[in-house]
C-alpha positions as CSV (number, residue, x, y, z in Angstrom):
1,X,91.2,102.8,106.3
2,X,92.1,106.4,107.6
3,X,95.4,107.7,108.9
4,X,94.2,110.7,110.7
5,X,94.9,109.5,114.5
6,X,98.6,108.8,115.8
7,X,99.8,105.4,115.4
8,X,97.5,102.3,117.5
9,X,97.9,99.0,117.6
10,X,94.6,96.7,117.1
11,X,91.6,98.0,118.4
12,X,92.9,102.1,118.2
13,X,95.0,101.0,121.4
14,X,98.9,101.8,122.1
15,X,101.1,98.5,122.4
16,X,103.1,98.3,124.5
17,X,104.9,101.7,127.1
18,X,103.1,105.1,126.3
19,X,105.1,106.3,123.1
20,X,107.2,109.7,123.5
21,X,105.5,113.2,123.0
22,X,106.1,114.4,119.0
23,X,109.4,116.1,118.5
24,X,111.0,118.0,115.9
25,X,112.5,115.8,113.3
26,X,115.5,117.1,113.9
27,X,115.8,116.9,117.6
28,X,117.9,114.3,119.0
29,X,117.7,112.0,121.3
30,X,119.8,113.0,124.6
31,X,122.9,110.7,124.5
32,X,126.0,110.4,125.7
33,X,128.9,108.7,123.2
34,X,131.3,106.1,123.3
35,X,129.9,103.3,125.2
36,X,128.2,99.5,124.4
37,X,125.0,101.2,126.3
38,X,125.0,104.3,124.5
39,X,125.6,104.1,120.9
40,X,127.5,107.5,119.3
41,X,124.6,109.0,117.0
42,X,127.4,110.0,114.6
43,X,127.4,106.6,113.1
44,X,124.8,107.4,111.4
45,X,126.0,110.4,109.6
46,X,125.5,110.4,105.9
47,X,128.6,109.4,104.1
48,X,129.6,111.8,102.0
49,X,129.8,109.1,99.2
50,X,126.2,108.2,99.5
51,X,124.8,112.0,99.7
52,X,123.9,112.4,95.8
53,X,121.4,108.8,96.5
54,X,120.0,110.3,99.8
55,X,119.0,113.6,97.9
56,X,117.7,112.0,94.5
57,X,115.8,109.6,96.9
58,X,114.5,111.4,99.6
59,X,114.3,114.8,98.2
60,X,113.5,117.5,100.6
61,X,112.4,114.7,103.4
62,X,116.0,113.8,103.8
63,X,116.4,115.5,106.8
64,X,113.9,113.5,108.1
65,X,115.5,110.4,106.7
66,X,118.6,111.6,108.8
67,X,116.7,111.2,112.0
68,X,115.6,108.5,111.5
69,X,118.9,107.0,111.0
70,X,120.0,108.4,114.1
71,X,117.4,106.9,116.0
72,X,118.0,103.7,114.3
73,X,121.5,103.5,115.4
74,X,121.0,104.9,119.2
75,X,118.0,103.5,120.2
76,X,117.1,100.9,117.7
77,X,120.4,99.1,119.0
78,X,119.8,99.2,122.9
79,X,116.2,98.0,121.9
80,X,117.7,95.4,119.9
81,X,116.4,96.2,116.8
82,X,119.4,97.0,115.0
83,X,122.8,94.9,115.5
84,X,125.2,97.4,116.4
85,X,127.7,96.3,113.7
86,X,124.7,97.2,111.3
87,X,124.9,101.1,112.9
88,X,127.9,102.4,110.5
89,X,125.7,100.8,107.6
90,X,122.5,102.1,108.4
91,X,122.3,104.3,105.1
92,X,123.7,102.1,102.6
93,X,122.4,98.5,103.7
94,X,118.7,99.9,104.7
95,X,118.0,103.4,104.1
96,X,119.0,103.8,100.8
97,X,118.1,99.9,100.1
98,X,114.6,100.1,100.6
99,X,114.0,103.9,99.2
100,X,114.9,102.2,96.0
101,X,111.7,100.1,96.2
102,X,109.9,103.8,95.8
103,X,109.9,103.3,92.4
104,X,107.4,100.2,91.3
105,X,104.8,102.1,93.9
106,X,102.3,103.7,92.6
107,X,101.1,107.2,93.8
108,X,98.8,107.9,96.7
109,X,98.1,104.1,97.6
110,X,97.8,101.8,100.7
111,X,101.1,99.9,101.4
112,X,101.2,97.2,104.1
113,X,104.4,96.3,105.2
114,X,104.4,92.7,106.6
115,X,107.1,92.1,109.4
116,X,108.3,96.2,109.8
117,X,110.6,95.6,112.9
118,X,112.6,98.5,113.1
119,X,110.4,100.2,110.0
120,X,112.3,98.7,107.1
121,X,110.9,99.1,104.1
122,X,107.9,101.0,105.6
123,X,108.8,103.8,107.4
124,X,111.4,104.3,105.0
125,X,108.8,104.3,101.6
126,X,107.0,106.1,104.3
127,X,109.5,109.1,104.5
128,X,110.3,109.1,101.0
129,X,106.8,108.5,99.5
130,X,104.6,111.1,101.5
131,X,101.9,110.4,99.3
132,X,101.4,106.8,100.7
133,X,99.1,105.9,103.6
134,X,101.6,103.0,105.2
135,X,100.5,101.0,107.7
136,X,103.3,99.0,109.8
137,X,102.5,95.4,110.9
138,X,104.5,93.7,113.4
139,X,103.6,91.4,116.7
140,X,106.4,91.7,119.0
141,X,105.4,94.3,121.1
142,X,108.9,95.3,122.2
143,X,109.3,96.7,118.5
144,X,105.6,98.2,117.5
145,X,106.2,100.2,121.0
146,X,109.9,101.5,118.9
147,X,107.9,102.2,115.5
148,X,105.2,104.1,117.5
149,X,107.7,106.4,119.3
150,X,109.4,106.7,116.2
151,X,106.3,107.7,113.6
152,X,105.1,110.1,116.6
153,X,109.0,111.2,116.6
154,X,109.3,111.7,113.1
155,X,106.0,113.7,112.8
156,X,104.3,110.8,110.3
157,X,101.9,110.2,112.5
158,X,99.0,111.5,109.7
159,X,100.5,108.8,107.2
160,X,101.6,106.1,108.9
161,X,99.9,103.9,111.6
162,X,100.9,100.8,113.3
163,X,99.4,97.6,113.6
164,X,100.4,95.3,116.5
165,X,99.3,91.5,115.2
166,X,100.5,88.4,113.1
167,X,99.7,88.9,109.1
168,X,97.0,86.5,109.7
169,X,95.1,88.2,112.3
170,X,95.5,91.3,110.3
171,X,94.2,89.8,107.4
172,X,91.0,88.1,109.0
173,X,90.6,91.6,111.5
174,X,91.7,91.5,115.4
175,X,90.1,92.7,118.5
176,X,87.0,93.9,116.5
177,X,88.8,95.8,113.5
178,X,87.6,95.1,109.9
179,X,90.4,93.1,107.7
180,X,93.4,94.8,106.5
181,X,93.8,95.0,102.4
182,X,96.1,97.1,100.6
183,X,97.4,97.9,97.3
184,X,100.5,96.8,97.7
185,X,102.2,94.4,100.1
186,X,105.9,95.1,101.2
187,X,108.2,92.7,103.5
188,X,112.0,92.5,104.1
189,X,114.4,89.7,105.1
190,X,111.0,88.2,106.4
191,X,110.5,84.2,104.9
192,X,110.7,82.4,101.7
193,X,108.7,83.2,99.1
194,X,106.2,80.4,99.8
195,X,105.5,81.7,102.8
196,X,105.7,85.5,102.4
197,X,102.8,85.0,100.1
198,X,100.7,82.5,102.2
199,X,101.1,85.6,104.5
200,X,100.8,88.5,102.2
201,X,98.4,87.8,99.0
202,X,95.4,87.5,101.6
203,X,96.3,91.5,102.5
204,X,95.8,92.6,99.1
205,X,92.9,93.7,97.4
206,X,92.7,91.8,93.7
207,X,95.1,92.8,91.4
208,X,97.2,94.5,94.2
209,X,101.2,93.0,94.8
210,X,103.2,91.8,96.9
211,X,106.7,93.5,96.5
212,X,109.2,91.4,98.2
213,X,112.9,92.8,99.0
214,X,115.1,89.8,97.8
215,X,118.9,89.3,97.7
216,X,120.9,87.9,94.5
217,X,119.4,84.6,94.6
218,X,115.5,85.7,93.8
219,X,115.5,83.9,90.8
220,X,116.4,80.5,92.2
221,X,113.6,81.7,95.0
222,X,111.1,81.8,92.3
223,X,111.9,78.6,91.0
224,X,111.8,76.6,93.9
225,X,108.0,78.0,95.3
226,X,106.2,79.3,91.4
227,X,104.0,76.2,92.0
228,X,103.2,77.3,95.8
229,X,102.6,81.1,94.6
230,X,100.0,80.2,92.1
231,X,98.4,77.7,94.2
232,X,98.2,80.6,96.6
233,X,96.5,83.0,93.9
234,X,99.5,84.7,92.7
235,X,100.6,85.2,89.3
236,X,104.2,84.5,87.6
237,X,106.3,86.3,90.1
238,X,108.8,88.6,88.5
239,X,112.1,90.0,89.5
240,X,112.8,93.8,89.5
241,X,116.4,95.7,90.0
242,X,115.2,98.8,91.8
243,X,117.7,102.3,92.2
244,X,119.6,101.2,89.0
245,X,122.3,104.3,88.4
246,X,121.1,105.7,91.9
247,X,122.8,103.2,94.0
248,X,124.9,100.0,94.0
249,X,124.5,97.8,93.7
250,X,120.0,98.3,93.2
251,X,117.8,96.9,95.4
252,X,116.6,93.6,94.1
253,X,112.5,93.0,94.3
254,X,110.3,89.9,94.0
255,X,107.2,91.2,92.9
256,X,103.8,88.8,92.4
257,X,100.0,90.0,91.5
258,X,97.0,88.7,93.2
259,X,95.3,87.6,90.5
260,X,93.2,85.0,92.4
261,X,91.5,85.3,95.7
262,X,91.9,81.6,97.2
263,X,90.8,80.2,100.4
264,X,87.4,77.7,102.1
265,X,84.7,79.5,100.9
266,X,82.2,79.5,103.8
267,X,78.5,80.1,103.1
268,X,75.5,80.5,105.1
269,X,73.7,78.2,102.6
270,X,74.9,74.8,104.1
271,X,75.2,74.2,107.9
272,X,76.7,71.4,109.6
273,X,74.4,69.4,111.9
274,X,76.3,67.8,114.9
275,X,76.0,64.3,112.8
276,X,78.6,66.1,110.2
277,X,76.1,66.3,107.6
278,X,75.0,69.1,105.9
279,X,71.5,70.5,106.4
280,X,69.6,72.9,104.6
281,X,66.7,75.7,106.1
């Protein structure tokens, strides 16, 4: 897949209301402060506290990681994206969170990130990693019309591209474009891990991952759905702490291999006659 064009939904078409014209990274967006309707960008100023994690993970992009925290916290909650008592956390809980993940990704790959909503991990791995082609999959249209404005925004428009679907449809191809695979397979806060793999093994190539974003009880997770991973074609999933000595507390990752490719095979070889019994030419 290429990443040249600005980001499209399925078929190379924008989702959704026109996106806004490219912007410096910097520029903000014209608000006023102080009111339910119009969220003060300053809440998503860098703590000072956090500063040393922003630079060691962002590097010289974290000025672009600092708009798009602003935008997070302005218009990502009056679109609903964001809950506004998430705004003063925006660093911390998902910026700094899910540039962590950086780390098991290899260089110059494909990621997919399954469920994006507001970007989170892919825009962020997007920002940090600009080596990665990312693309964004997400079927409200409410939100890929947000992470179009926002790539376009943000000037990753050569990197990043949006996808406007269910993980299925990207998987099997939609509105006449080929199958989606990638390397490697992110989601967030999206389903157990039964399901994130019934949804996410199918967009990797063989031997690709799935790198899931977990909280404390992954292990337990792993336990309760190892028998539903492998049936799936994944291998033993493991569990990585991601940001150690960079932030706290690290990131915690479920991370599971395509080993198998699983699924009804369907060949041309058999058909079935309207009596349900094969035939053969």
């Amino acid at each position: 897949m290429t990443h040249e064009d600005a980001a499209t939904g399925p078929g190379g078409t924008s989702p959704g209301p026109s996106a806004v014209r490219p912007g410096d990274p910097s520029e903000r967006f014209s608000r006023s402060s102080g009111t339910a309707d119009t969220p003060d960008p300053a809440v998503a100023t860098l703590p000072v506290e956090l500063a040393d994690a922003a630079r060691a993970l962002f590097g010289d992009r974290l000025d672009i990681a600092a708009a798009y925290a602003e935008l997070l916290a302005t218009d990502g909650v009056v679109r609903g994206l964001i809950g506004p008592r998430e705004a003063p956390r925006i660093w911390d809980r998902h910026l700094l969170n899910c540039a962590a993940v950086a780390e098991r990704i290899p260089e110059g790959i494909e990621v997919l990130d399954v469920g994006s909503g507001a970007g989170l991990p892919g825009l962020v791995l997007a920002i940090a990693r600009p080596d990665l082609a990312v693309t964004l999959i997400e079927p409200l249209a409410r939100r890929t019309s947000f992470l179009i404005e926002v790539v376009e925004r943000l000037g990753l428009g050569g990197s990043v591209r949006v996808f406007r679907g269910r993980a299925e449809e990207a998987a099997t191809g939609a509105n006449g474009m080929a199958p989606l695979r990638g390397d490697v397979v992110t989601a967030r806060a999206v389903a157990p891990l039964d399901r994130l793999a019934a949804w996410c093994l199918p967009l990797a190539v063989p031997n690709g991952r799935l790198v899931a974003l977990k909280g404390a009880s992954a292990a337990e997770e792993i336990v309760e759905h190892e028998a539903a991973v492998a049936k799936l074609g994944g291998g033993e999933p493991t569990v990585h702490l991601c940001g150690v000595g960079v932030i706290d507390p690290p990131t915690t990752v479920v991370e599971v291999v395509r080993e198998r490719v699983v699924g009804p095979a369907r060949t041309a070889a058999a058909k079935r006659s309207r009596g349900g019994r094969s035939r053969r030419r």
